[in-house]
DSSP file (Angstrom, degrees, kcal/mol; ACC not computed):
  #  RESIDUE AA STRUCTURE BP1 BP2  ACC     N-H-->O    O-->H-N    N-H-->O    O-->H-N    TCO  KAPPA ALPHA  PHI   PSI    X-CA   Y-CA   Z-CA
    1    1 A X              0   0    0      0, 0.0     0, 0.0     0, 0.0     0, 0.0   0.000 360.0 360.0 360.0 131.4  -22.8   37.7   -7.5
    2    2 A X        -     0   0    0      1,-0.1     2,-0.4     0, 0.0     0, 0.0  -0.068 360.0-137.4 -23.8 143.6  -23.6   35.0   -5.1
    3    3 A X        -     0   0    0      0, 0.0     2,-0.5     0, 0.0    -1,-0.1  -0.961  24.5-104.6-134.8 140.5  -26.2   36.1   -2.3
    4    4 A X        +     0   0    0     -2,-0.4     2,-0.3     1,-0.1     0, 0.0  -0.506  48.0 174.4 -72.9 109.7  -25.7   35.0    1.6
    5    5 A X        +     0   0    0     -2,-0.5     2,-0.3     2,-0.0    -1,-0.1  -0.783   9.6 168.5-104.1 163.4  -28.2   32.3    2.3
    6    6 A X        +     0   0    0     -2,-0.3     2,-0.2     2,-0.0     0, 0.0  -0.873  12.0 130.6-173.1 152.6  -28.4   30.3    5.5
    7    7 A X        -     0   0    0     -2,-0.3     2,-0.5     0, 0.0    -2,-0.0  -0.739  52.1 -87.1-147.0-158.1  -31.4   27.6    7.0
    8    8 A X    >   -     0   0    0     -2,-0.2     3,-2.7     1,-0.1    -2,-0.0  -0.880  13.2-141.8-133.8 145.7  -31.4   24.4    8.3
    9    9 A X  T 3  S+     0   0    0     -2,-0.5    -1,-0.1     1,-0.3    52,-0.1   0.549 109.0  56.2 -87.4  10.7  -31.5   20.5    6.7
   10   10 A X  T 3  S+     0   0    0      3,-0.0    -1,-0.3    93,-0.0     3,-0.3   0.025  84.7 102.0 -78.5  -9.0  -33.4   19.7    9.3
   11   11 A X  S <  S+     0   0    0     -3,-2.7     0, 0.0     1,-0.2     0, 0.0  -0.559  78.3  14.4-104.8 151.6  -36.0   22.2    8.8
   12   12 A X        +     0   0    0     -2,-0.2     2,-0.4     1,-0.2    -1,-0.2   0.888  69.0 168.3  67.4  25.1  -39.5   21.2    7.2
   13   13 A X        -     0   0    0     -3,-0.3    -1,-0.2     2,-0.0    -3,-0.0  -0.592  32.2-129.1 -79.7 135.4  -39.5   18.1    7.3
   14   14 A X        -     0   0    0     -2,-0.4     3,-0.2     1,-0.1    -1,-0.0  -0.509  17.4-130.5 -82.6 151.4  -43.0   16.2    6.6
   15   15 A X  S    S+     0   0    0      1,-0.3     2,-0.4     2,-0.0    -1,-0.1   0.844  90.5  33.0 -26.9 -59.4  -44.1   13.5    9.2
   16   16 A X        -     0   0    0      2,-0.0     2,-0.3     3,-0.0    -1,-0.3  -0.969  68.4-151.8-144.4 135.7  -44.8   10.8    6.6
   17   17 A X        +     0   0    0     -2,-0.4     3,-0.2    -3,-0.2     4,-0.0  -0.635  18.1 171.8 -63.6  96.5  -43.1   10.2    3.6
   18   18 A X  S    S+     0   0    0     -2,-0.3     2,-0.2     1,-0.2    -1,-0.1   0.331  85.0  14.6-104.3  25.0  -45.4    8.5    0.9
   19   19 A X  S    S-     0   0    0     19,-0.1    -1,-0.2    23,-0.0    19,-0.1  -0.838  97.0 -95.5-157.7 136.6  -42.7    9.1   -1.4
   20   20 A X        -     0   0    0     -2,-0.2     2,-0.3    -3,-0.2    19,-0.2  -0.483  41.8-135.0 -62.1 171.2  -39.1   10.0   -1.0
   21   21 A X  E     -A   38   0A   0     17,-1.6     2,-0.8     2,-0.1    17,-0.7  -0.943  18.2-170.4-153.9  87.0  -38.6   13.8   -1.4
   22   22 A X  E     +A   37   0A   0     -2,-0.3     2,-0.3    15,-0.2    15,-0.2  -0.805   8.3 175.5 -82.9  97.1  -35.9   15.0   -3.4
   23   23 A X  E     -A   36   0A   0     13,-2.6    13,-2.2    -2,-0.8     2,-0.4  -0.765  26.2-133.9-120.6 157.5  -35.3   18.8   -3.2
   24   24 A X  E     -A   35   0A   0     -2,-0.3    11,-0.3    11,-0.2     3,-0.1  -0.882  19.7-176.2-110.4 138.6  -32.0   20.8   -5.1
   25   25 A X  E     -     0   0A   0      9,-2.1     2,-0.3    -2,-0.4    10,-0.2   0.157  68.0  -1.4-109.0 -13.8  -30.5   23.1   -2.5
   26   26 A X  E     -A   34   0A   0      8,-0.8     8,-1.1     2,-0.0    -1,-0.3  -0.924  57.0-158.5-177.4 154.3  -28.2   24.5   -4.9
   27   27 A X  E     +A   33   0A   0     -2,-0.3     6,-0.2     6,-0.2     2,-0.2  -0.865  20.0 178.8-155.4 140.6  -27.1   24.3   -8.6
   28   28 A X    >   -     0   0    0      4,-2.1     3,-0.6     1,-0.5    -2,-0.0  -0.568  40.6 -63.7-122.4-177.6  -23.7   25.5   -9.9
   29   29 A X  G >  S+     0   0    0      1,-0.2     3,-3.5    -2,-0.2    -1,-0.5   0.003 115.0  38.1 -47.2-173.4  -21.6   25.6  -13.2
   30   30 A X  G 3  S-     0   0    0      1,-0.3    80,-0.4    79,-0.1    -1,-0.2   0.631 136.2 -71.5  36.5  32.5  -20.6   21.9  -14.9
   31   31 A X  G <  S+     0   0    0     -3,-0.6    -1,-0.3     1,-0.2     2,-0.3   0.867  83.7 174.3  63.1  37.5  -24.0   20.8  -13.8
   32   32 A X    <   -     0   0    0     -3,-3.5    -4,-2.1    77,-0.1     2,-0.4  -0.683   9.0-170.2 -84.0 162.9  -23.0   20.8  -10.0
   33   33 A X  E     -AB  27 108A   0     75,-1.9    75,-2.6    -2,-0.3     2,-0.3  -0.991  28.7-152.8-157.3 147.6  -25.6   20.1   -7.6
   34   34 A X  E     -AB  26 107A   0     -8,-1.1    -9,-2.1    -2,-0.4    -8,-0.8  -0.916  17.3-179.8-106.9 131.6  -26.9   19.9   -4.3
   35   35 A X  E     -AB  24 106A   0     71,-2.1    71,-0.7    -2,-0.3     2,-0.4  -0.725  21.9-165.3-129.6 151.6  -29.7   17.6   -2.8
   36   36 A X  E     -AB  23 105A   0    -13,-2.2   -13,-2.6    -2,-0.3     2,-0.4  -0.940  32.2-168.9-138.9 131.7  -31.4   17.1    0.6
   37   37 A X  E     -AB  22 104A   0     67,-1.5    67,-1.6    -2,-0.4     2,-0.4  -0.942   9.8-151.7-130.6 147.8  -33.0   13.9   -0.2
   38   38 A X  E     +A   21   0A   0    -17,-0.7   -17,-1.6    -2,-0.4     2,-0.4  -0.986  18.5 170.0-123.5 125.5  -35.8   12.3    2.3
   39   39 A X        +     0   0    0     -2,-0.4    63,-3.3    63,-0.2     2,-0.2  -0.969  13.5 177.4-154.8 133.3  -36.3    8.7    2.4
   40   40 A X  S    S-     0   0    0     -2,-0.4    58,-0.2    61,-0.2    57,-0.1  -0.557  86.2 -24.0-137.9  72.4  -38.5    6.8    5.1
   41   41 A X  S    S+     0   0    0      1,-0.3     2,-0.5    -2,-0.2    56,-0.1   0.602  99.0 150.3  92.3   6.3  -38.5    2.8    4.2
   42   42 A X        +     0   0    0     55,-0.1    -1,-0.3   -23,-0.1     2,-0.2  -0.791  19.5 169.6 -87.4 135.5  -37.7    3.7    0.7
   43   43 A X        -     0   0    0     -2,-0.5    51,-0.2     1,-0.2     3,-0.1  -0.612  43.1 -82.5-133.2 166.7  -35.5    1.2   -1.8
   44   44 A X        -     0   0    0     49,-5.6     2,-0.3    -2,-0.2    -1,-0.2  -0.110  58.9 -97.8 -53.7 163.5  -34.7    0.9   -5.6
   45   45 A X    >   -     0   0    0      1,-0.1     3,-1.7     4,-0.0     2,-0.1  -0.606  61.6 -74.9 -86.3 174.4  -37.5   -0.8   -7.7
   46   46 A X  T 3  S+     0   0    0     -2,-0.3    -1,-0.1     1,-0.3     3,-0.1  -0.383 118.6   4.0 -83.8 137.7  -36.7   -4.3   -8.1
   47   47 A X  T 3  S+     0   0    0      1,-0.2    -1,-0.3    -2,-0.1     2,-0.1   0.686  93.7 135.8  54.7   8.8  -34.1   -4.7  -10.6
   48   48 A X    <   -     0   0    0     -3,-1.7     2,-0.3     2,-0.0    -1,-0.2  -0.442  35.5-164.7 -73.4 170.1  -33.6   -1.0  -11.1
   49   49 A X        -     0   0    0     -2,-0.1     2,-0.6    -3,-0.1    43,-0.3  -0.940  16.2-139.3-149.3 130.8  -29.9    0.1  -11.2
   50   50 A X  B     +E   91   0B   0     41,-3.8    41,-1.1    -2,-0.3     2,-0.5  -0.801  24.7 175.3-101.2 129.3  -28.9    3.5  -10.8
   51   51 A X        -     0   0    0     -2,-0.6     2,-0.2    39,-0.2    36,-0.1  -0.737  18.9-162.9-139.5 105.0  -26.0    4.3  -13.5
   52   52 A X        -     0   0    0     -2,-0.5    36,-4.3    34,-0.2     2,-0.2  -0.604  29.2-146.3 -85.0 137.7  -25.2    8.2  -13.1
   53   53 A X  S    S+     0   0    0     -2,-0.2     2,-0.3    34,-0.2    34,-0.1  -0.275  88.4  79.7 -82.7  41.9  -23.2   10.8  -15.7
   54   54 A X  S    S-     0   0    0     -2,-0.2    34,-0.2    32,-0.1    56,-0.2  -0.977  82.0-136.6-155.6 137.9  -22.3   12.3  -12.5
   55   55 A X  E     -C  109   0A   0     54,-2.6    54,-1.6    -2,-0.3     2,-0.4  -0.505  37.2-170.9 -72.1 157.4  -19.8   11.6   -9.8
   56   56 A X  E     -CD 108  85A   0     29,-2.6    29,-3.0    52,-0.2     2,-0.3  -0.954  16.8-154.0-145.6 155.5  -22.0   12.1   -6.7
   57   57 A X  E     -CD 107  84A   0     50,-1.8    50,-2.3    -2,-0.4     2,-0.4  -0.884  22.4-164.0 -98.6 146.8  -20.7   12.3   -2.7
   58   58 A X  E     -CD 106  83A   0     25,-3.4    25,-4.0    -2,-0.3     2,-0.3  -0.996  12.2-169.1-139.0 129.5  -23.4   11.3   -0.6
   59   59 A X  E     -CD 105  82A   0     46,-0.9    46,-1.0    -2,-0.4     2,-0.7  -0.938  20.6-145.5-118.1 135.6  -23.9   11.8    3.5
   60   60 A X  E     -C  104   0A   0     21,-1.0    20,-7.0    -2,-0.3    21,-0.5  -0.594  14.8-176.7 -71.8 100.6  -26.3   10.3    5.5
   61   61 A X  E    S+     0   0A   0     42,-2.2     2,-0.4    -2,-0.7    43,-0.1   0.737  73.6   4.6 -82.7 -21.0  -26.8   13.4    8.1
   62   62 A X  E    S+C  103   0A   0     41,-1.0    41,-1.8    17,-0.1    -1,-0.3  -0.970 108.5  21.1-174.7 140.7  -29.6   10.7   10.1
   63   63 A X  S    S-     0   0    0     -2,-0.4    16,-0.5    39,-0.2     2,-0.4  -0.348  79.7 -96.3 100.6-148.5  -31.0    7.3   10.2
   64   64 A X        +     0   0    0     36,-0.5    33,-1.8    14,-0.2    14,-0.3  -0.892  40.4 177.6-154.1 159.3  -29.0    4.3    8.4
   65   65 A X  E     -GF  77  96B   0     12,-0.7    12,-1.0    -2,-0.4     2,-0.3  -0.909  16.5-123.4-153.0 144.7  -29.6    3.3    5.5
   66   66 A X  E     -GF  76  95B   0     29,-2.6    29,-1.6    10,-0.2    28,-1.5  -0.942  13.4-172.3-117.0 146.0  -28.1    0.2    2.4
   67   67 A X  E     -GF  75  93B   0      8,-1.8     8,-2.1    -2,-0.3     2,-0.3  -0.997  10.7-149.4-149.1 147.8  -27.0    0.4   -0.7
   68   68 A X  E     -GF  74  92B   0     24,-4.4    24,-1.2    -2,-0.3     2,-0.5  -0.802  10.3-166.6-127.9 142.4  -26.1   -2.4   -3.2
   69   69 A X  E >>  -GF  73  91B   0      4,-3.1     4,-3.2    -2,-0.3     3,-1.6  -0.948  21.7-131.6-131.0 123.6  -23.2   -2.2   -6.1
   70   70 A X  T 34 S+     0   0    0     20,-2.0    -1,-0.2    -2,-0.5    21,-0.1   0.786 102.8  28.1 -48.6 -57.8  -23.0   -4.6   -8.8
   71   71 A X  T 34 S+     0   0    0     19,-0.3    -1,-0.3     1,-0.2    20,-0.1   0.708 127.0  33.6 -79.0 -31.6  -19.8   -5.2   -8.6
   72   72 A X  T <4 S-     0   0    0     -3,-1.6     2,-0.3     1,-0.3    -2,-0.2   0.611 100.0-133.8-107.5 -10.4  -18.4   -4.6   -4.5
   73   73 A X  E  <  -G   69   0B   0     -4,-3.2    -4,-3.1     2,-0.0    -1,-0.3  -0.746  48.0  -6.9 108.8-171.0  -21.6   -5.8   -3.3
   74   74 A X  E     -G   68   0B   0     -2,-0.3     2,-0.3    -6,-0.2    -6,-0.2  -0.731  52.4-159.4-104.1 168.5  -23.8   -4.0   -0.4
   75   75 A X  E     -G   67   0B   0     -8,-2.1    -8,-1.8    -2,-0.3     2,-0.4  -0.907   8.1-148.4-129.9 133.2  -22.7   -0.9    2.0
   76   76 A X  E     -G   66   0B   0     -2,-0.3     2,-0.4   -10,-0.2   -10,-0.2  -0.782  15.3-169.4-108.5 163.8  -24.3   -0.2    5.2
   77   77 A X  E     +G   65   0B   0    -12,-1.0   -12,-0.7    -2,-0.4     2,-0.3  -0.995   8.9 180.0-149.6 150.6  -24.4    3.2    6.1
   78   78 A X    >   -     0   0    0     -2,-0.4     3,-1.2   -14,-0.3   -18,-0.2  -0.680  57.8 -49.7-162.6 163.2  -25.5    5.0    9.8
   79   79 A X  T 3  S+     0   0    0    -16,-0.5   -18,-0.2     1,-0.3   -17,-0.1  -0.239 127.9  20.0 -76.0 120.0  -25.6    8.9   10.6
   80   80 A X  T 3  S+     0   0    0    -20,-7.0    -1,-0.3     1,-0.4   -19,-0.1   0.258  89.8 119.4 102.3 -11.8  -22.3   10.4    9.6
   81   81 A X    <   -     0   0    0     -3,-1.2   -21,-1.0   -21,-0.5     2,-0.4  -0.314  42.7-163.5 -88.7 159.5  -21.1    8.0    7.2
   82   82 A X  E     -D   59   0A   0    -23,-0.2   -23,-0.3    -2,-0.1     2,-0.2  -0.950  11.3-159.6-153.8 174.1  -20.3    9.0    3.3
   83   83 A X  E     -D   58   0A   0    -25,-4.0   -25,-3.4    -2,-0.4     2,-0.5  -0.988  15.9-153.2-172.1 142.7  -19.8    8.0    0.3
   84   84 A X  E     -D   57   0A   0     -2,-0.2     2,-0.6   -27,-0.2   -27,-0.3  -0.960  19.6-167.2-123.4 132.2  -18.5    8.9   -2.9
   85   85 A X  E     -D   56   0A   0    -29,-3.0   -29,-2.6    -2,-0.5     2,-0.2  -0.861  18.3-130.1-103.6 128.8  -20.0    7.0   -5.6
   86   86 A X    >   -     0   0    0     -2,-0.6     3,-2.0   -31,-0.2   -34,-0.2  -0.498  39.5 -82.0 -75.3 144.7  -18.2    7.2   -9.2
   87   87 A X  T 3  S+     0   0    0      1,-0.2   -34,-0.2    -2,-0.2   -32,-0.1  -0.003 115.0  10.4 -24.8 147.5  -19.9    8.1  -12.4
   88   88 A X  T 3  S+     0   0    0    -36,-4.3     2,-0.7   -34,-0.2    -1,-0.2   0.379  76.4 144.3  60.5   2.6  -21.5    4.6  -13.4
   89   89 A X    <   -     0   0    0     -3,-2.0    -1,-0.2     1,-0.1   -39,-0.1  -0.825  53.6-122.8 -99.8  89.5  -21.0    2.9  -10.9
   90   90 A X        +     0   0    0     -2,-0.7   -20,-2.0   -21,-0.1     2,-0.3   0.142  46.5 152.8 -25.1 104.2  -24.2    0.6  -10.7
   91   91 A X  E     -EF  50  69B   0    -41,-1.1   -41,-3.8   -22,-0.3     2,-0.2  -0.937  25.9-177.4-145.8 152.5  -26.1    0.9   -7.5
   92   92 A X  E     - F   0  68B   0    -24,-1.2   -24,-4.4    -2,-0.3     2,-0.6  -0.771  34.4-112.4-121.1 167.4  -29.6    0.6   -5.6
   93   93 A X  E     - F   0  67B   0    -26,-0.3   -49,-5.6    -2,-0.2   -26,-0.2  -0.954  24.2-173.0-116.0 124.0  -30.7    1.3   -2.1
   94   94 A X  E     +     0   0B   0    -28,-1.5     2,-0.3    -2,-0.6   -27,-0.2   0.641  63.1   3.8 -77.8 -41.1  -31.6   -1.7   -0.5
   95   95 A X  E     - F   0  66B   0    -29,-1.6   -29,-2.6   -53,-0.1     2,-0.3  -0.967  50.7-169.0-157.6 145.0  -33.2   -0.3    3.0
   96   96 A X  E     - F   0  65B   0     -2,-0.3     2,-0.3   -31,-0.2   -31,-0.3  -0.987  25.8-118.8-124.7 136.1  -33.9    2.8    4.5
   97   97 A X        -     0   0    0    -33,-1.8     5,-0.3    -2,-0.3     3,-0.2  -0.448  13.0-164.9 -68.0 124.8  -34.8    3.4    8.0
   98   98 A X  S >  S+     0   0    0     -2,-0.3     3,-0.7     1,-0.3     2,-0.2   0.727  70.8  70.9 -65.6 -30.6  -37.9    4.8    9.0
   99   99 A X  T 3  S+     0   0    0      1,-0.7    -1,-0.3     2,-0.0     2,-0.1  -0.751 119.2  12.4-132.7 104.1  -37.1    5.6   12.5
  100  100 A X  T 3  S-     0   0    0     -3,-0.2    -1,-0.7    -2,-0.2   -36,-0.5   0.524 109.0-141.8 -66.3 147.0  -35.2    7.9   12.4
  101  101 A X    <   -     0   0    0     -3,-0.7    -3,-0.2     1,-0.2   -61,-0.2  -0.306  23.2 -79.7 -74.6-177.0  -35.8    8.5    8.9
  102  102 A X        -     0   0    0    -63,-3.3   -63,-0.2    -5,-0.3   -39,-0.2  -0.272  32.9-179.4 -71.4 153.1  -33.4    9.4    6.4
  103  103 A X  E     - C   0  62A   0    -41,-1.8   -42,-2.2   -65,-0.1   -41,-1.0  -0.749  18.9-174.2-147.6 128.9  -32.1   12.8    5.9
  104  104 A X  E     -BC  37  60A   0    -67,-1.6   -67,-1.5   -44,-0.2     2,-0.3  -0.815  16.5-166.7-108.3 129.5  -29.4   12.6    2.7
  105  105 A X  E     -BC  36  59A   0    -46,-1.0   -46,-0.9    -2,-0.4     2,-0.4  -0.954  22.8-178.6-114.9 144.4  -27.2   15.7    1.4
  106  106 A X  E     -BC  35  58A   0    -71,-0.7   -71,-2.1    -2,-0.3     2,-0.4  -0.966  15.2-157.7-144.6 149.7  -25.7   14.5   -2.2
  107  107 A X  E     -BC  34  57A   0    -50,-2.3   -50,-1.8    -2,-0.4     2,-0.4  -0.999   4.8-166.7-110.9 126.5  -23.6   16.3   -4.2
  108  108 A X  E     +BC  33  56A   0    -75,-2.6   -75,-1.9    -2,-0.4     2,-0.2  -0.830  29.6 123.2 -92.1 147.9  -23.4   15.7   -7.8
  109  109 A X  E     - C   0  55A   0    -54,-1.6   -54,-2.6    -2,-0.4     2,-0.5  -0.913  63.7 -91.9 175.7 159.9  -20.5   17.2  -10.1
  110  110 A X        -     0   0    0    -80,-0.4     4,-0.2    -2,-0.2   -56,-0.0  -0.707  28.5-169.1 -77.4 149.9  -17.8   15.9  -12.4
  111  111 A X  S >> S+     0   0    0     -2,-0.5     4,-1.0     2,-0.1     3,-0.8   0.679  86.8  66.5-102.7 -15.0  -14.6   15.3  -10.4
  112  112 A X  T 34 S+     0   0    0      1,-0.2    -1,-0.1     2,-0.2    -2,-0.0   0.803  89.6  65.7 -46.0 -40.3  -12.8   14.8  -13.7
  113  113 A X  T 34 S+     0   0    0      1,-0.2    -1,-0.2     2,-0.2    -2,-0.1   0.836 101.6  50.4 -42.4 -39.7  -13.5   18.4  -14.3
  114  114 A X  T <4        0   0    0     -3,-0.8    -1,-0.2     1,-0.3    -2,-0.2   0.749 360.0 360.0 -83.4 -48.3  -11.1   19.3  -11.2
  115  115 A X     <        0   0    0     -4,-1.0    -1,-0.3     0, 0.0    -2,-0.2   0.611 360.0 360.0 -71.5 360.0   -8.4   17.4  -12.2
């Protein structure tokens, strides 16, 4: 059985970021998962590509942030916006803001599973 948890994504946050800060908040069956990701001026390496076995939904709880997809091009993104990226679908982050910095929630999962 599940056990009652509760904090805040907002909590603990470092001053400065020398590296983005990827933490799992959660893990489920089918290899779902939960992220609070931290990113303060951080971008893909150059001519990296991100191509995930995972559907993932992504919101950007603070700051704004870009993100570039081979194929539609780049997405600008500001506090409150989402996004659901499909497995494979070839992407980098292009900017992140530093003030405010980022604060990210992602979910990963299949959505195929669902259907």
């Amino acid at each position: 059985m599940t056990e009652l948890r509760k904090g805040n994504i907002f909590a603990d946050i470092p001053g400065k970021l020398q590296e983005e800060v990827l933490e799992t908040l959660l893990e489920g069956q089918g290899e779902l998962r939960m992220e609070r990701i931290l990113s303060s001026g951080h971008v893909s390496p150059e001519g990296f590509w991100y191509d995930q076995q995972k559907d993932e939904y992504v919101i950007l709880l603070s700051g704004r942030a870009s993100l570039s997809f081979r194929e539609e091009g780049e997405i600008h993104l500001t506090s409150g916006d989402w996004l659901l990226i499909p497995a494979h679908k070839e992407h980098r982050i292009t900017y992140t803001s530093t003030d405010p910095l980022c604060v990210w929630l992602a979910l990963h999962f299949d959505l195929k599973a669902g259907e």
